[in-house]
Structure formats: structure tokens, C-alpha cells
C-alpha positions in Angstrom: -26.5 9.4 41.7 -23.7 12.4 41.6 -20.6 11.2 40.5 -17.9 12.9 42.5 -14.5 14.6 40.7 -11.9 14.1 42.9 -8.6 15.7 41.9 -5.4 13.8 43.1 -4.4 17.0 44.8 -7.5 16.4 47.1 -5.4 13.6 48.4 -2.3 14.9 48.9 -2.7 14.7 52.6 -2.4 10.9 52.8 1.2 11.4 51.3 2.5 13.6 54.3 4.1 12.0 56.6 4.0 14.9 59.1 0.5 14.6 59.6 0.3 10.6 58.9 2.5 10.2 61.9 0.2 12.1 63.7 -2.7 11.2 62.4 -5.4 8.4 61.2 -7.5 9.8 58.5 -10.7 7.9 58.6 -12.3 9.7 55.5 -13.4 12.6 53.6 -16.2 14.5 55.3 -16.4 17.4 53.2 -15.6 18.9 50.0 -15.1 22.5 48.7 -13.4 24.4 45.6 -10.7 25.7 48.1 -10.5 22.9 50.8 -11.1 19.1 51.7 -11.8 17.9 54.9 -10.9 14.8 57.0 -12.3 13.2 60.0 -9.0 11.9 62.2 -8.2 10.5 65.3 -5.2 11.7 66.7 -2.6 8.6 67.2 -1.4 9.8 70.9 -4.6 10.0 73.0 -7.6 8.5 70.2 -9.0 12.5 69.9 -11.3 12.4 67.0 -10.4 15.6 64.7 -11.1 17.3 61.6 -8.1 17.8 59.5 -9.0 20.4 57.4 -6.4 21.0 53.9 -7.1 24.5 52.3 -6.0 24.9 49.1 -6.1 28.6 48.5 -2.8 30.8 50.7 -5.4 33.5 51.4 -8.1 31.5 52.9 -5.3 29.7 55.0 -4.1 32.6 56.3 -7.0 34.4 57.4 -8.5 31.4 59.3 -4.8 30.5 61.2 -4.6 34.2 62.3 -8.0 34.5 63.3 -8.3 30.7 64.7 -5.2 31.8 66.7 -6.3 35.5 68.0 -9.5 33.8 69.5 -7.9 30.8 71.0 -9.8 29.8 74.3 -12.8 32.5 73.1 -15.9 30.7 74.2 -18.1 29.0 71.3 -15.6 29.6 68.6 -14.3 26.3 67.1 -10.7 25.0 68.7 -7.8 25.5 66.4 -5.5 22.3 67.9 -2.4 22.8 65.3 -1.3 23.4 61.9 1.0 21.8 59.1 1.9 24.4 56.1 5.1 24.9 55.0 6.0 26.1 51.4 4.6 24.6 48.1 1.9 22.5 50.6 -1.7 23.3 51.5 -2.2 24.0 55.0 -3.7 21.8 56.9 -5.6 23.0 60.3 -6.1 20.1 63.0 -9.5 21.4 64.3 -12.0 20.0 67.3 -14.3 17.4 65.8 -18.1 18.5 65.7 -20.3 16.5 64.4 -23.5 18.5 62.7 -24.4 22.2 62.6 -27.4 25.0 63.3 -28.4 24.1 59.7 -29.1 20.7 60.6 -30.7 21.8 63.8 -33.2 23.7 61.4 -33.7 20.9 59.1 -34.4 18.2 61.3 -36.8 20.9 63.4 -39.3 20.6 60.2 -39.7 17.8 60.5 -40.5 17.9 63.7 -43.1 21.2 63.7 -41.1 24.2 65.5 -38.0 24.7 67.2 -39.0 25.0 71.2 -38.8 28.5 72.9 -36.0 27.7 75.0 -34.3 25.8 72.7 -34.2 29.0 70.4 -32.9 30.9 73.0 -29.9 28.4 73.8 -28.6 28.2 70.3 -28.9 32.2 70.3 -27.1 32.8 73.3 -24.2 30.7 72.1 -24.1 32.3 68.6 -24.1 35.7 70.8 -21.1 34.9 73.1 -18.7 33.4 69.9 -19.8 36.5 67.6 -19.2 39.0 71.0 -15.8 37.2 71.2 -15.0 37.9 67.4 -16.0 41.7 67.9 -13.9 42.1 71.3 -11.1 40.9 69.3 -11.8 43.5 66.0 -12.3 40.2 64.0 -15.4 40.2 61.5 -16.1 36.7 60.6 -17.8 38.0 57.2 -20.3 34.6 56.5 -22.0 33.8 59.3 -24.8 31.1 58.0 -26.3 28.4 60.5 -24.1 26.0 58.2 -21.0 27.4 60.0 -22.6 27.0 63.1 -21.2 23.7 64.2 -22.4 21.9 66.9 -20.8 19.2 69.4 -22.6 15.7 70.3 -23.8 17.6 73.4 -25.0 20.7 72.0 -21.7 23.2 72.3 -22.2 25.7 69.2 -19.2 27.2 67.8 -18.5 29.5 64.9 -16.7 27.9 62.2 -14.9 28.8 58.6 -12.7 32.0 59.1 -11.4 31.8 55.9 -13.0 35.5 55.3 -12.2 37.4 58.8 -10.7 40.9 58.2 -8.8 42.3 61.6 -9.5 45.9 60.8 -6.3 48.3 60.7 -6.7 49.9 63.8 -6.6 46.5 65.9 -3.7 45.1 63.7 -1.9 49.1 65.0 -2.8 48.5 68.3 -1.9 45.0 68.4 1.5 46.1 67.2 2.1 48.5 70.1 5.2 47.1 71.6 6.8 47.1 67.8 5.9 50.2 66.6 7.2 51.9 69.8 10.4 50.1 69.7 10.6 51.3 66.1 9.7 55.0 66.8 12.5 54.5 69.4 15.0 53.0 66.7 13.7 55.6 63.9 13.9 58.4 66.4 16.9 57.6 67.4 18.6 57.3 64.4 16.4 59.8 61.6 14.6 61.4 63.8 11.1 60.2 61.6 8.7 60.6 64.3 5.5 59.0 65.7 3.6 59.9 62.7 6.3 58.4 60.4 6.1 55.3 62.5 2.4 54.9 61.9 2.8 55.8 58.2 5.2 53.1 58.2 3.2 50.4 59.8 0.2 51.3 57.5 2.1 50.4 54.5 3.7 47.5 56.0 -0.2 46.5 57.0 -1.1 47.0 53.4 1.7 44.7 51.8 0.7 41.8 54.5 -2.7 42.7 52.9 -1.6 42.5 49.0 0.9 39.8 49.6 -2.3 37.6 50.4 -3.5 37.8 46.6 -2.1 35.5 43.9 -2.3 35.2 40.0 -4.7 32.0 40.1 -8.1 34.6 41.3 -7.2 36.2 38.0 -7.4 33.2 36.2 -10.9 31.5 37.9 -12.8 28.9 35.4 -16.2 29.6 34.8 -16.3 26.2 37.0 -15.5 28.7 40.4 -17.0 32.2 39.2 -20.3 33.0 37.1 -20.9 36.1 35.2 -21.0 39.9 36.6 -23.4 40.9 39.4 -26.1 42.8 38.0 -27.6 44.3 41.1 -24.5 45.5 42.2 -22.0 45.9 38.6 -19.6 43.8 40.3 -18.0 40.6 39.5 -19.8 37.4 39.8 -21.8 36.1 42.5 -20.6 32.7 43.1 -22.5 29.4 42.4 -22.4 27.3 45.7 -21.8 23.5 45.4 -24.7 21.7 47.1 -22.4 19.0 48.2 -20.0 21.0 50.3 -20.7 19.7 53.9 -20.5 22.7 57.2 -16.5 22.6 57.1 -16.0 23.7 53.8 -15.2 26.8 52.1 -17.4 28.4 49.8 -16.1 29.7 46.7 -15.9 34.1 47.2 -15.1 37.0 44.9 -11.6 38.5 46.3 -12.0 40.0 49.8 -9.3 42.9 49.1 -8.7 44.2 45.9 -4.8 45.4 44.4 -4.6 47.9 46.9 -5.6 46.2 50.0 -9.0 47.4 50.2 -11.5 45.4 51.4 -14.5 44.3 48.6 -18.5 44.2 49.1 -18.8 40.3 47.6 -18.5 38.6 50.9 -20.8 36.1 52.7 -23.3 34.3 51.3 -25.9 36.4 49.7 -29.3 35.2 52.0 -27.5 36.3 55.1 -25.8 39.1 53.6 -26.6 43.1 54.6 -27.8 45.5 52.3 -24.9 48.0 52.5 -22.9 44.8 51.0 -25.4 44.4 48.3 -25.0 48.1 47.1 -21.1 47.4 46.7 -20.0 49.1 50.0 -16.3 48.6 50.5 -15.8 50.3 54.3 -17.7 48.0 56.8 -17.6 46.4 60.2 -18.9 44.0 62.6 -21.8 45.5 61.4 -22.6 42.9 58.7 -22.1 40.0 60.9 -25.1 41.5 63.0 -27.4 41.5 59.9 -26.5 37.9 59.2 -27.0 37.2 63.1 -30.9 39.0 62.6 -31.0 36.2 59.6 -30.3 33.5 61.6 -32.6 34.2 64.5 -35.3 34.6 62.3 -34.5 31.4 60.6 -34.9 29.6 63.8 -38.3 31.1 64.4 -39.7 31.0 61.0 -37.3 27.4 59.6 -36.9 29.0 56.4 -34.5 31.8 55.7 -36.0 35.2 56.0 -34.7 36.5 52.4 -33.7 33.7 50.2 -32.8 35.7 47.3 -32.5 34.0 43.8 -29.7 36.9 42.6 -28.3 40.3 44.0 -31.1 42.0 42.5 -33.7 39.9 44.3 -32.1 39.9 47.0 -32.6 43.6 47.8 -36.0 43.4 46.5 -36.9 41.0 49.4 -35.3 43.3 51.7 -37.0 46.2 50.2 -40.6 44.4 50.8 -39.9 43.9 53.8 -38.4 46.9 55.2 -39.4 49.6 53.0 -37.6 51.5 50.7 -33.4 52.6 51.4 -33.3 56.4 51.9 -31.9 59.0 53.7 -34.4 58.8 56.2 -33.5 55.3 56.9 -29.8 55.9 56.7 -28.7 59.1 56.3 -26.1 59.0 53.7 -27.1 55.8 52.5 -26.8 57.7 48.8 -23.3 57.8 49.2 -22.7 53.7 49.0 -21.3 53.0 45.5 -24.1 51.4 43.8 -26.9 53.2 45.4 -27.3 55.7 42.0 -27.0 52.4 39.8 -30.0 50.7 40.6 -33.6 51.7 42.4 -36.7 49.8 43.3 -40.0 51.7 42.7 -41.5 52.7 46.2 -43.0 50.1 48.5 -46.0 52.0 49.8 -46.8 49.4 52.2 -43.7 47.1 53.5 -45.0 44.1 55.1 -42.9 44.2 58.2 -40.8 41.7 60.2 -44.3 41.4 62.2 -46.1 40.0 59.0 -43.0 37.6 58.2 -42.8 36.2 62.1 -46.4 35.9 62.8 -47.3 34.6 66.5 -43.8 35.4 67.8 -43.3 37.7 70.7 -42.7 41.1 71.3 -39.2 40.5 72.4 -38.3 38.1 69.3 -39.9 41.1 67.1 -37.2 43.4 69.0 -34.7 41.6 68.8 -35.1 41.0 64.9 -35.8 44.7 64.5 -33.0 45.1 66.4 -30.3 43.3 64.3 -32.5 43.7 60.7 -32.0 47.7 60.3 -30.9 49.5 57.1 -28.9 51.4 59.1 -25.7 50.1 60.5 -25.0 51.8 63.0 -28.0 51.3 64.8 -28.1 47.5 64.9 -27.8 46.3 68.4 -24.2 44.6 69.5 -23.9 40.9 70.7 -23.2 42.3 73.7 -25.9 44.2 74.3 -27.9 41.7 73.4 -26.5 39.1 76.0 -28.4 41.4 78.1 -31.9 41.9 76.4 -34.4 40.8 78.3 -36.1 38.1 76.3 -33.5 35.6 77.4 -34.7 35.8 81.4 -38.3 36.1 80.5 -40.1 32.4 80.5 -39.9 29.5 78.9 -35.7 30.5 80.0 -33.0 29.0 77.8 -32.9 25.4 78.2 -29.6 23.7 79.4 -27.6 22.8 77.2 -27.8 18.8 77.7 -31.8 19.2 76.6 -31.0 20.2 73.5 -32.2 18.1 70.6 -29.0 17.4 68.8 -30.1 16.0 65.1 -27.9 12.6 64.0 -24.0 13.3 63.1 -23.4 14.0 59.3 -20.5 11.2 59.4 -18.4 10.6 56.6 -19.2 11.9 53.3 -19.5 8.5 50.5 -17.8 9.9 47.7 -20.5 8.5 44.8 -22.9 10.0 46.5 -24.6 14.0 47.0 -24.4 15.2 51.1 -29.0 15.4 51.7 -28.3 18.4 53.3 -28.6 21.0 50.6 -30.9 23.7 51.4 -28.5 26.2 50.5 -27.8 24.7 47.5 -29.6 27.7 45.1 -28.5 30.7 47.6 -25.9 32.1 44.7 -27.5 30.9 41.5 -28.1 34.0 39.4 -32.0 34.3 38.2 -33.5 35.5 34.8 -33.9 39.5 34.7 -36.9 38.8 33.4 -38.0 37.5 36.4 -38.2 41.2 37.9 -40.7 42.7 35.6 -40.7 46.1 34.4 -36.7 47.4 34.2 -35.4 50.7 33.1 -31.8 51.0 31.9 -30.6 54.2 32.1 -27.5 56.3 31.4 -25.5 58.8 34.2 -22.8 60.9 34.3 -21.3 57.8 36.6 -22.1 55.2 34.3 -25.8 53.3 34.3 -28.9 53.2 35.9 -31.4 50.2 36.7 -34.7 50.7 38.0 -37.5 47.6 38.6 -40.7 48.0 39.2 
């Protein structure tokens, strides 16, 4: 039996009185590197809640402002209130939901198969919460059917914002009433302009963005962070902890580096997209539709599609699957920063999403195609999925109340592991060895790696 650490920070929230007066916390539920998480009822009306205490200011930021842009967006968890104030975690008082889509997928094993119409349920509430995010220019940046939570009667919401980047044009347009009252006041009074105005909000964009750093990412134990990323020469891909339960944060590499640019070490690496694993720093909602393509065929297949042991690995799964990256595939695919630091010899015959989904349909197939192509830009929206025509064809999307639900998680006992570890090996680095044949090479950029 696990013996669990617990830190006395970890219950700090029992000693504020803000939230006690609010609030009985029943127990621990989950438990992260960066946050701990409560099951509550609320003392006014008996609402069961999760109280969830992040202890990292960057994390807490990103999920409040993203929690708060998508307020009333349909299957995107409820944000009810929030406690921070200075030198405390913040605590976020979210809807209660009891198990997730990783439980779904578990429990369907089991079982045989996750039904037709089932399948198409779950995806058409993944597709309405992750349309919502992209209306709103918010990338949630780890989608994984472990944030997928799920309600006693089968609501699915998308969970764990503590990654979302608003890009900068949405924060600009957001900010339309402001700047236009400052290139009023500027005008006015400098005569600075409109494009002085917008140079002006960029920078004041980029401190919000640097101002959500701090010293203590410099300073990670070997506890949080492992060793540098081979497959893409960046810093460390990060153990999970296999007792973290869905509410959790998983520990990241920083999402924006000193000058408020946004980094490729996001999401975890099974559901991550390729242009991520070569180190590309300029993406979009993009990446949440390759995790989406995951997922789906996840719940067709109930194991994950490419369960990569390392970066490196990783690709190589993609690679056999898909075929080699080129220019063909993506044109300017060369131009992604680690594309000249490591190459796979060529897969003359790719087996296909076909080969890895055997006995689906041709719509499933589509759709996966669809969402699980090298090239960004040509992965299918939410939207325009919402509207494919595999969800009218029958067996139709079963209602919601004939979903099989599997039991709630309940409260985590704190001498003892959460079962529910599947993920539990997604970020553990493997042997180079394990590759076979590697060439190390120099270039005028640095290094080479090639495996064959």
C-alpha cells in the first residue's frame, strides 16, 4: 500500500474561515503537485461542490479567466466562485461531477465495447464544450478523457483550464471599448495614434503574460521535472503521478517563456499533436482538435491510439501510422524548430487509421482522418463537425439518460493509490535504446538524430 505525503500546506484550506463559513469539506478527492481538491457541500442550500486550492499563481489564473470567459458555455464545467487574495492559494468552488470519460473507457472493458450511440453522445458533448472554447479564442491545451468529467446523469463537461492561452488578437478585441477610450485620451492629449494604441496594448498584453511567471519554475526538484526531452531538445517531459484523480493538475513545462511566448511542452504527450512534439511555439485551437481525433478513437478502439513511452516514441507511433512528415503532407512543415533535429527513416507502408480501427465505419474513419492530420490547417473544426453526418446516420446518439454512467470515484483514502491509473506511464521517459539504430549528427543549427 502507497503511503501518501501530505504537506501541511495541502491543508491550509481547513484554516480559512472564508471558505469554512461557507463551506463543509467532506474530504480530499484528489491530489496534484500544483493543487488539492475537496468534495463540499455548500452550508446555504446543501450543493455538493468541489473546492479546488491551486497552488501555483499561473495555473490559478489561467483557469479563473478562462472558467469566467465561458461562464454559461454548454458542457464546460461551472465555475460557482472563488477565494484568492494575496499570500493564499486560490481556491475555485466548482460544480461537483462525480467520474469522467476515462472512467467511461475503463469500465467499458470490462464490459466488451462502448455502444454506437453511446459513442456518439459523449462525442457530441466533447464537440459543443470544445466549439464553445474556440468561439471564445480559448485553447484548452490538454484535452485527455481524464478531463472529461461527467455528472451522475451523464452531462460531460471540459475540465482543468489551468493551461488555456486566449490568443492576442481575442484579448485586442476584447479590449475594444478600452483601447478606444485610450486612443481618444492619447489622441487627445500626444496625438500617438491608433497604431500607438495597439503597440501599447500589445506590451501591456505581454507584461499580464510575463507577470504570470515566478522564481519557483526555475527552481523545480527533480520530484516535479525529469531530464531534457530528447525528441524535441527541450526541457523535460514531465512524470505524471498515477494517483492524481480527473480534477487535478498535471505537473507542465512553462506555457510562456521570459518574453511571453507561448512554449511546445503542453498537454499530455498521448494526446498531444505532432507540430507540438517538433517544438512549435505558434499554434491554435488546432492542437485541441488532434487531441479530440485521440479521444474519439480511444472510445472506438478503448486504448489510446498512440501511447507513446517518450517524445521520440511518440512521433514514431505517429509516423507508423500516418507516414512520414513532409512537405507534401504539410507544406512548410520543415520550418517547425525541431524538424532538422531529428528524422525517422521512411515508412514505406504506414498502416493507416483503417488498420488501427478495424470494423468501424466509414464515417468514424472520416471523422478520425478528419481530426488526425499532419497538417493543421486541414483538421476539421468542432463545428463543422456538429454537422457531419455520422451523428444522424443509425444507431442515432442515445439520450443522455441511457448512458452507462460507471460508479462515482468518491473520496480519495489517503493510505491508499486512486485504481484508476491508466495514464499513469504517459510521461515516463524510455531507454534510447529502445529505438534501435540512432545517428547523432552535427549541423550548422546544432544536432541531428535520426532512428531507424
Amino acid at each position: 500500500m502507497r503511503e501518501v505525503q501530505t504537506s501541511s500546506r495541502s491543508w491550509s484550506i481547513y484554516g480559512r474561515s472564508e471558505i469554512t463559513q461557507k463551506y463543509q469539506i467532506l474530504g480530499r478527492i484528489g491530489s496534484g503537485a500544483y493543487a488539492d481538491v475537496y468534495r463540499a457541500r455548500r452550508l446555504s442550500d446543501d450543493l455538493v461542490v468541489a473546492l479546488k486550492e491551486i497552488h501555483d499563481y499561473r495555473s490559478s489564473f489561467s483557469e479563473i479567466e478562462a472558467l469566467q470567459a465561458l461562464r454559461g458555455a454548454p458542457n464546460v464545467v461551472e465555475l460557482l466562485e472563488y477565494f484568492w487574495r494575496e499570500d493564499e492559494d486560490a481556491v475555485l468552488v466548482l460544480e461537483f461531477l462525480p467520474t469522467d470519460l476515462e472512467a467511461v473507457i475503463s469500465d467499458a472493458k470490462r464490459g466488451g465495447e462502448i455502444a454506437v450511440g453511446e459513442v456518439k453522445q459523449w462525442m457530441q458533448q466533447i464537440l459543443r464544450g470544445i466549439e464553445a472554447c474556440h468561439r471564445s479564442s480559448i485553447v484548452h491545451r490538454d484535452l485527455k478523457p481524464s478531463n472529461l468529467l461527467i455528472s451522475a446523469d451523464g452531462v460531460l463537461k471540459l475540465a482543468d483550464f489551468g493551461q488555456p492561452s486566449i490568443p492576442l488578437e481575442a484579448f485586442l478585441e476584447q479590449s475594444v471599448s478600452s483601447r478606444e477610450a485610450l486612443l481618444q485620451l492619447l489622441t487627445d492629449s500626444v496625438g500617438i495614434g491608433q497604431v500607438g494604441v495597439d503597440e501599447y496594448m500589445k506590451e501591456l498584453y505581454g507584461l499580464k503574460t510575463r507577470n504570470m511567471m515566478y522564481d519557483s519554475d526555475k527552481d523545480m526538484s527533480l520530484q516535479d521535472g525529469d531530464t531534457s526531452c530528447l525528441a524535441t531538445c527541450s526541457t523535460g517531459d514531465i512524470d505524471l503521478d498515477p494517483f492524481k484523480s480527473s480534477y487535478t493538475n498535471e505537473v507542465q513545462e512553462d506555457l510562456v517563456d521570459e518574453s511571453g511566448a507561448l512554449t511546445s511542452c503542453v498537454g499530455t504527450r498521448w494526446f498531444r499533436a505532432p507540430e507540438l512534439l517538433y517544438g512549435s511555439t505558434s499554434y491554435g485551437q488546432e492542437i485541441d482538435l488532434w487531441s479530440l481525433g485521440c479521444i474519439f478513437a480511444e472510445l472506438l478502439r478503448l486504448d489510446p491510439l498512440f501511447p507513446g513511452t517518450s517524445d521520440i516514441d511518440q512521433l514514431g507511433r505517429i509516423i507508423s501510422v500516418l507516414g512520414n512528415l513532409t512537405e507534401e503532407t504539410w507544406p512548410n512543415c520543415s520550418n517547425l524548430p525541431d524538424y532538422s533535429k531529428i528524422s525517422f527513416s521512411k515508412v514505406e507502408k504506414p498502416l493507416g487509421l483503417e488498420a488501427c480501427l478495424p470494423k468501424r465505419s466509414a464515417a468514424e474513419i472520416d471523422i478520425a482522418r478528419r481530426l488526425l492530420c499532419y497538417n493543421p490547417y486541414n483538421r476539421a473544426t468542432a463545428a463543422e463537425l456538429l454537422h457531419h453526418h455520422y451523428f444522424i446516420k443509425e444507431p442515432l446518439p442515445v439520450p443522455i439518460s441511457e448512458l452507462r454512467i460507471p460508479p462515482s470515484k468518491g473520496d480519495q483514502n489517503e493510505s491508499s493509490p486512486d485504481t484508476w491509473t491508466d495514464y499513469k506511464n504517459i510521461d515516463a521517459d524510455s531507454d534510447p535504446d529502445e529505438f534501435g539504430h540512432m545517428d547523432v549528427s552535427t549541423t550548422e543549427k546544432g544536432f541531428s538524430i535520426k532512428f531507424s
